[in-house]
C-alpha positions in Angstrom: 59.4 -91.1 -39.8 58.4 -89.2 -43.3 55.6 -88.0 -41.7 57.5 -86.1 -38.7 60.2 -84.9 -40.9 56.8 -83.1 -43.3 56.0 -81.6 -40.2 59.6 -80.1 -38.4 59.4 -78.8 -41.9 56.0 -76.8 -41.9 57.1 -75.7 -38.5 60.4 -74.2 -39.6 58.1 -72.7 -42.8 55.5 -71.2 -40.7 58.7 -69.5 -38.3 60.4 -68.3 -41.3 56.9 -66.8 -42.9 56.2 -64.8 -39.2 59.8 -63.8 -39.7 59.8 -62.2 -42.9 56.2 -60.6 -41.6 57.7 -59.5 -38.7 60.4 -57.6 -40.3 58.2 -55.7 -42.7 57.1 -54.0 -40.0 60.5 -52.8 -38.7 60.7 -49.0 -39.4 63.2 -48.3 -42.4 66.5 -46.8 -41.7 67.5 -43.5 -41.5 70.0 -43.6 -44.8 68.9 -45.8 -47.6 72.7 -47.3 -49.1 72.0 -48.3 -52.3 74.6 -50.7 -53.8 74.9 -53.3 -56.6 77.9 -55.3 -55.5 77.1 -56.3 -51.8 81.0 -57.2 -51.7 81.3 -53.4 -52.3 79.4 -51.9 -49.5 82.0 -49.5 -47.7 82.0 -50.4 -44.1 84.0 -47.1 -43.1 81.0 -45.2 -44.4 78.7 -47.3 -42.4 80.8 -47.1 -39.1 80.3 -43.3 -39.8 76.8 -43.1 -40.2 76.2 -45.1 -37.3 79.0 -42.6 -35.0 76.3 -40.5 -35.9 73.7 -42.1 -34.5 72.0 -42.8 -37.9 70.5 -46.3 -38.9 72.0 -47.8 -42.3 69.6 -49.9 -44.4 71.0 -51.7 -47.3 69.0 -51.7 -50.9 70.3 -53.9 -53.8 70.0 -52.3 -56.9 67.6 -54.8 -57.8 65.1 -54.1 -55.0 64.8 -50.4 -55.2 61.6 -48.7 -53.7 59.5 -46.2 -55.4 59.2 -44.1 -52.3 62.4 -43.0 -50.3 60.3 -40.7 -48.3 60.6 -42.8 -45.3 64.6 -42.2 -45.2 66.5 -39.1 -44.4 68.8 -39.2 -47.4 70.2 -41.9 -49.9 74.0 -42.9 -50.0 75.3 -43.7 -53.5 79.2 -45.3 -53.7 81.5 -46.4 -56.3 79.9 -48.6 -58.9 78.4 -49.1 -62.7 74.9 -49.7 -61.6 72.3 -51.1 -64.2 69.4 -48.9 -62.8 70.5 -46.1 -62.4 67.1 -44.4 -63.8 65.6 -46.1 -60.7 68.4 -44.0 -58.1 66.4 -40.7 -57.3 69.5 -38.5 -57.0 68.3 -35.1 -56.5 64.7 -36.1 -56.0 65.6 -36.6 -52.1 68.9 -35.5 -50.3 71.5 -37.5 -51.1 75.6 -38.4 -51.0 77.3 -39.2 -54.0 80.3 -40.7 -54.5 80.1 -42.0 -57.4 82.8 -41.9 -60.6 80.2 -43.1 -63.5 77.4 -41.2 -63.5 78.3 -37.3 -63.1 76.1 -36.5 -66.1 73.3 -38.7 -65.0 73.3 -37.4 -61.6 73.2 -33.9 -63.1 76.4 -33.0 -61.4 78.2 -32.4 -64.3 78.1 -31.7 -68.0 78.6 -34.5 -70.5 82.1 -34.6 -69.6 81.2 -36.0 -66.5 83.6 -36.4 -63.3 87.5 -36.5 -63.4 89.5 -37.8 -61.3 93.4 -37.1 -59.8 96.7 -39.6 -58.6 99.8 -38.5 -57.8 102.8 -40.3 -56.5 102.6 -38.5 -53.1 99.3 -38.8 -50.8 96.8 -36.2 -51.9 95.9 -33.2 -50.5 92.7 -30.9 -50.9 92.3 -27.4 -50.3 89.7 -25.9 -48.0 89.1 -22.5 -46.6 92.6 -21.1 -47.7 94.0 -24.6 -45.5 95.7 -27.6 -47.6 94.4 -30.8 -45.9 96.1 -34.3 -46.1 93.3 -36.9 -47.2 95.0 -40.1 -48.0 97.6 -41.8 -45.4 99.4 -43.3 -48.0 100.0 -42.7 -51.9 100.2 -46.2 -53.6 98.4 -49.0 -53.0 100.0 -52.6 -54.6 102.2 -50.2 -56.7 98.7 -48.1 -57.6 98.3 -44.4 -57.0 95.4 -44.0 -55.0 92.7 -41.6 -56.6 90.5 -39.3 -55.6 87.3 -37.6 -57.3 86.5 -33.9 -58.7 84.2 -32.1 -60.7 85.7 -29.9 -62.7 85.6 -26.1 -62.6 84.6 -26.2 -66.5 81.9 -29.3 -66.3 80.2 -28.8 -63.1 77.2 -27.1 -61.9 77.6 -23.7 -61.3 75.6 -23.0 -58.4 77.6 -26.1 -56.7 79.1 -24.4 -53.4 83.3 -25.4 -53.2 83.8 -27.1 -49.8 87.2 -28.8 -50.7 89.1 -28.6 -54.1 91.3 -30.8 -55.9 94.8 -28.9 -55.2 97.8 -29.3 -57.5 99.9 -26.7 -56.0 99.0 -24.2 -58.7 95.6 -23.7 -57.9 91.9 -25.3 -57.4 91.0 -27.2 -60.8 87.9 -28.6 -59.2 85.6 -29.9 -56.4 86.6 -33.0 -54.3 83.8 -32.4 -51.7 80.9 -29.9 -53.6 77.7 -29.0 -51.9 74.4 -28.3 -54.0 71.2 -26.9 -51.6 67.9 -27.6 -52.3 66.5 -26.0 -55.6 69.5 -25.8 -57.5 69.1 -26.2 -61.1 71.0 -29.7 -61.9 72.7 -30.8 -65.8 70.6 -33.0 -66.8 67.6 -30.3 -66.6 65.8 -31.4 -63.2 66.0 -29.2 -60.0 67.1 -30.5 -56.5 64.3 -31.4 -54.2 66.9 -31.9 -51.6 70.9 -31.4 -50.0 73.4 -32.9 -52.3 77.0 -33.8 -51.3 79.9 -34.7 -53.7 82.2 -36.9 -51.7 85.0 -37.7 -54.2 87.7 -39.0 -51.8 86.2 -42.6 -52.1 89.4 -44.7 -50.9 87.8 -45.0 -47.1 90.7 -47.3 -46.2 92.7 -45.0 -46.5 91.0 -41.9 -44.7 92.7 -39.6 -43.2 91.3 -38.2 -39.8 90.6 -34.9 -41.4 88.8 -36.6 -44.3 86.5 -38.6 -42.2 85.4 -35.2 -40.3 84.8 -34.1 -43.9 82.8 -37.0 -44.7 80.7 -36.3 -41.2 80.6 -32.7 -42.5 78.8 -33.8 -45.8 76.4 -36.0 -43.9 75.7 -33.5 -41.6 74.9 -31.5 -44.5 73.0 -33.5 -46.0 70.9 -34.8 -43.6 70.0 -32.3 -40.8 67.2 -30.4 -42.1 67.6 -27.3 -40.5 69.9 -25.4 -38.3 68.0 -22.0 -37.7 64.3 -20.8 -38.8 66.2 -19.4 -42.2 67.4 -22.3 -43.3 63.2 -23.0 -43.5 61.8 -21.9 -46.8 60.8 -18.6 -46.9 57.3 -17.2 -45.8 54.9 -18.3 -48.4 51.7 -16.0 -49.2 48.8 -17.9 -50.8 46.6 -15.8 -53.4 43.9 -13.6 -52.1 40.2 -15.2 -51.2 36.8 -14.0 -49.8 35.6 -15.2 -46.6 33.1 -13.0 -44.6 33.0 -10.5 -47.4 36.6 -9.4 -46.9 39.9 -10.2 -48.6 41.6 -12.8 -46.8 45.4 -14.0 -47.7 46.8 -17.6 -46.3 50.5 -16.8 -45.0 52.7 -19.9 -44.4 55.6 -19.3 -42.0 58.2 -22.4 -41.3 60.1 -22.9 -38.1 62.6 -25.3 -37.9 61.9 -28.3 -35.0 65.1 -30.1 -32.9 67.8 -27.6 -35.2 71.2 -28.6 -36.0 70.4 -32.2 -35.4 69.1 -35.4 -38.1 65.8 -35.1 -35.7 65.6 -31.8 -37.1 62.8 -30.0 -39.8 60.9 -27.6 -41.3 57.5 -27.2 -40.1 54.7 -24.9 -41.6 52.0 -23.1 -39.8 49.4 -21.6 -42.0 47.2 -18.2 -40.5 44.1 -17.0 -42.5 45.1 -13.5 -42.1 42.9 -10.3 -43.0 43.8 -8.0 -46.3 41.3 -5.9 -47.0 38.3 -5.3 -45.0 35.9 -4.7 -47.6 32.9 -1.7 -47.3 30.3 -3.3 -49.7 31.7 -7.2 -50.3 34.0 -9.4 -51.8 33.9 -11.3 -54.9 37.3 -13.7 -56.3 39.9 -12.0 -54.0 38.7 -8.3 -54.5 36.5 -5.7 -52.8 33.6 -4.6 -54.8 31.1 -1.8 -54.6 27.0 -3.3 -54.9 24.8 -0.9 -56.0 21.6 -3.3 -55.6 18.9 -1.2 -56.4 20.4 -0.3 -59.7 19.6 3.7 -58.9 23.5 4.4 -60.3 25.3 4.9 -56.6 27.1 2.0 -54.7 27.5 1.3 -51.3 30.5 2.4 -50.9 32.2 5.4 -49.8 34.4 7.4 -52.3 38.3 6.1 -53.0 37.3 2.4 -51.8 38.1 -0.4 -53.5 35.7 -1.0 -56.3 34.1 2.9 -55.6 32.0 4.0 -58.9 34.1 7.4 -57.5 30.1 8.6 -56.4 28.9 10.0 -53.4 28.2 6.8 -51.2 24.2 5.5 -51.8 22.8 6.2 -47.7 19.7 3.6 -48.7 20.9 0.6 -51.4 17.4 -0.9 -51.1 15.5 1.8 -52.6 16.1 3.7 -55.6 14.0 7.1 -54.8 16.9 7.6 -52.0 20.5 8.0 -53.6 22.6 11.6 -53.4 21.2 14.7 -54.6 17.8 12.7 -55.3 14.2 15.0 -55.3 13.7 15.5 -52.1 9.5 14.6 -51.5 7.7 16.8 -49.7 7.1 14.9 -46.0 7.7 11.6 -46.2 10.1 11.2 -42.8 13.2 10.5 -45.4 16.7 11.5 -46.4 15.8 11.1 -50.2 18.9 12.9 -50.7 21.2 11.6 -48.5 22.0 15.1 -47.0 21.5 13.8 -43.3 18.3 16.0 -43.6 14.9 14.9 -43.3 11.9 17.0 -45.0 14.0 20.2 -45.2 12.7 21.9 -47.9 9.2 21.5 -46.9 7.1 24.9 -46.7 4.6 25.5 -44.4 1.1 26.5 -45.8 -1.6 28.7 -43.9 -4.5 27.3 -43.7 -7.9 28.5 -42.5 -9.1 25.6 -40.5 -12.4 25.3 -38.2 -15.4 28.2 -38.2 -16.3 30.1 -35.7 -15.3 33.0 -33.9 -13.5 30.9 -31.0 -11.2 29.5 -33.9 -8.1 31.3 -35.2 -6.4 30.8 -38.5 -3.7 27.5 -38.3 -0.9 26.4 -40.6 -0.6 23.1 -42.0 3.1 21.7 -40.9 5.6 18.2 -41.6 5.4 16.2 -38.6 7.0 13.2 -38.7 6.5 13.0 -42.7 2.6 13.8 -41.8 1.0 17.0 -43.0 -0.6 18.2 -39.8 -3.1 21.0 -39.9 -2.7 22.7 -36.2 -5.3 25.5 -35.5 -5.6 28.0 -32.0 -8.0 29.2 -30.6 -8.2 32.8 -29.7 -7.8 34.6 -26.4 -11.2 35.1 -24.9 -12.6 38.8 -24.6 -15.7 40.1 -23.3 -18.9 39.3 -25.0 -20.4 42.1 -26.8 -23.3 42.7 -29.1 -22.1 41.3 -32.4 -24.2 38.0 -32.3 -20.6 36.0 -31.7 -19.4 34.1 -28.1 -16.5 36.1 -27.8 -15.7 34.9 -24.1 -15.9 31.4 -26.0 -18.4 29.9 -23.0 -20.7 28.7 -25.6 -23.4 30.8 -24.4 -23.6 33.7 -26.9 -27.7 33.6 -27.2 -27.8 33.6 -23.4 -25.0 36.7 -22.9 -27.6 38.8 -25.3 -30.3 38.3 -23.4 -29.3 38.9 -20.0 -27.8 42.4 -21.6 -30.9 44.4 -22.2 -29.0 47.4 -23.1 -27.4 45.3 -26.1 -31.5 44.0 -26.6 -32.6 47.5 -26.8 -29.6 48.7 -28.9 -29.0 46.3 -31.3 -31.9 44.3 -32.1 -30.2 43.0 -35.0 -28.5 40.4 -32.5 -31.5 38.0 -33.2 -31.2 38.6 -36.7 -27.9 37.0 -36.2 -28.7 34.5 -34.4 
């Protein structure tokens, strides 16, 4: 009998182990509402976070995460918690309504929140409107309170939605709105949407001051309504990448808008700054001048420009502006767009022989060439020369026997 007992009781063990392994791996819910008293937890709230199609998970006090990133924003209600270090208001978005802890929060100055009764249900006042709140004044013979932060203690930059109306003016905020980045009391900046909700008696909503408690969800937990509600176009520092100066931009457009689906998303484009002449080196054009002859690469008023004439050769230092110009070489050396143009042609006597005229010696494609012509052809006569350039002069004298008889100095010539 022991022994079938031991075992319905390692059954029920092993169920309740899958059980608690099983429900690890249930996706958190969308609001994390963090409590201390579990007798405490404000059911109104939840039965308006659920209206809204949200999911509610419940965190004791003593079981608080390090990581909320998982949830869309954090609910905080009406209690002296012990941790309150552990509570990452304004680290993620978050709903306060909370009496204790105005200071802490960074909501308010040391003075922290205050708080107003009267013997007649209270109003606020919002957009030039005043708005009932609570349906009734008393509760058990006890006025029925609601929550400000007053004009004097609170943050500045906190945006009015509904103030704590006497009938003589606004002394404060019942319902205070704080965007992401605003510079917080207690010397940390919000990483998220902040709502004040100070009419904390939920029992006794009014229909207008449940819309306003929708209104501060709303704004707390829908990311994004429009594009501009995304931060603002981001523009990294300049880099090189293929020898130009390149800039990331990050834009943000805001996905599923106006709903707690919604968010900011970032698209990041590589885009081109400066389309460098010569190269880039740690976000900036630069000018090389790699054969160290004193001129870049680079044409005058570019980035980086030595403000010389721009270097037409970099890899040799006999070419650079205004450089000696060598005589026929087939090269700019001067980087005038001219080749050899200050070569001068020479006359040259080239060849012998009276077929053979005088030449010149000319650049021809950075060659000295030494061209010679040959002269017209004429009628032989006695002078011991070819003149008709047949190669027959001997032959020419002999077969004239008047030039035989008359100039016998031809053989002596020849």
């Amino acid at each position: 009998m022991k022994t079938g007992v031991s075992k319905k009781r390692k059954v029920l063990l092993l169920i309740f182990i899958s059980l608690l392994i099983i429900l690890s791996f249930v996706s958190a819910g969308d609001v994390a509402y963090i409590y201390k008293n579990k007798a405490k937890i404000d059911k109104n709230v939840v039965s308006v976070f659920e209206e809204l199609g949200l999911t509610v998970e419940l965190i004791s006090e003593k079981a608080i995460p390090s990581d909320f990133s998982k949830y869309k924003f954090i609910f905080v209600g009406d209690e002296r918690f012990n941790n309150i270090q552990k509570i990452p208001v304004g680290e993620v978005p978050s709903i306060i309504s909370n009496y204790y802890f105005g200071h802490e929060f960074g909501l308010t100055d040391k003075d922290g929140v205050s708080q107003l009764a009267a013997s007649s249900p209270l109003n606020v006042k919002k957009g030039g409107n005043v708005i009932q709140v609570y349906t009734k004044a008393t509760f058990n013979g006890v006025s029925i309170p609601y929550y400000f932060l007053a004009n004097e203690n609170k943050v500045p930059q906190m945006a009015t939605v509904a103030g704590a109306y006497t009938g003589d003016g606004i002394i404060g905020d019942v319902i205070s709105y704080a965007k992401s980045g605003t510079d917080l009391l207690n010397g940390k900046d919000s990483q998220g949407n902040i709502c004040f909700f100070g009419i904390i008696e939920s029992n006794y909503w009014t229909k207008e001051a449940r819309n306003m408690f929708k209104e501060c969800t709303e704004f707390v937990g829908v990311s994004c309504k429009t594009n501009s509600d995304c931060p603002a176009v981001k523009k990294g520092e300049p880099y090189c990448k293929d020898d130009n100066v390149y800039q990331d931009i990050e834009k943000f457009e805001c996905l599923n808008p106006g709903t707690f689906k919604s968010q900011c998303v970032d698209d990041v484009e590589s885009k081109l700054l400066k389309d460098c002449e010569s190269g880039c080196n740690n976000g900036k054009c630069i000018c090389n001048d790699k054969d160290g002859d004193g001129f870049d690469e680079c044409s005058q008023g570019s980035e980086g420009d030595d403000g010389k004439k721009k270097d037409c050769n970099d890899n040799d230092n006999k070419i650079y502006p205004n450089a000696p110009d060598i005589m026929c070489n087939g090269i700019d050396n001067d980087c005038d767009n001219l080749i050899d143009e200050d070569y001068v042609e020479k006359i040259t006597s080239c060849g012998t022989g009276e077929c053979t005229a005088n030449g010149k010696i000319q650049c021809v494609n950075g060659v000295e060439t030494d061209s010679c012509a040959p002269k017209s052809p004429s009628a032989d006569i006695c002078d011991g020369k070819d003149n008709d350039c047949d190669s027959q002069r001997l032959m020419r004298i002999r077969q004239n026997m008047q030039c035989w008889t008359m100039c016998s100095s031809c053989m002596l010539k020849e």
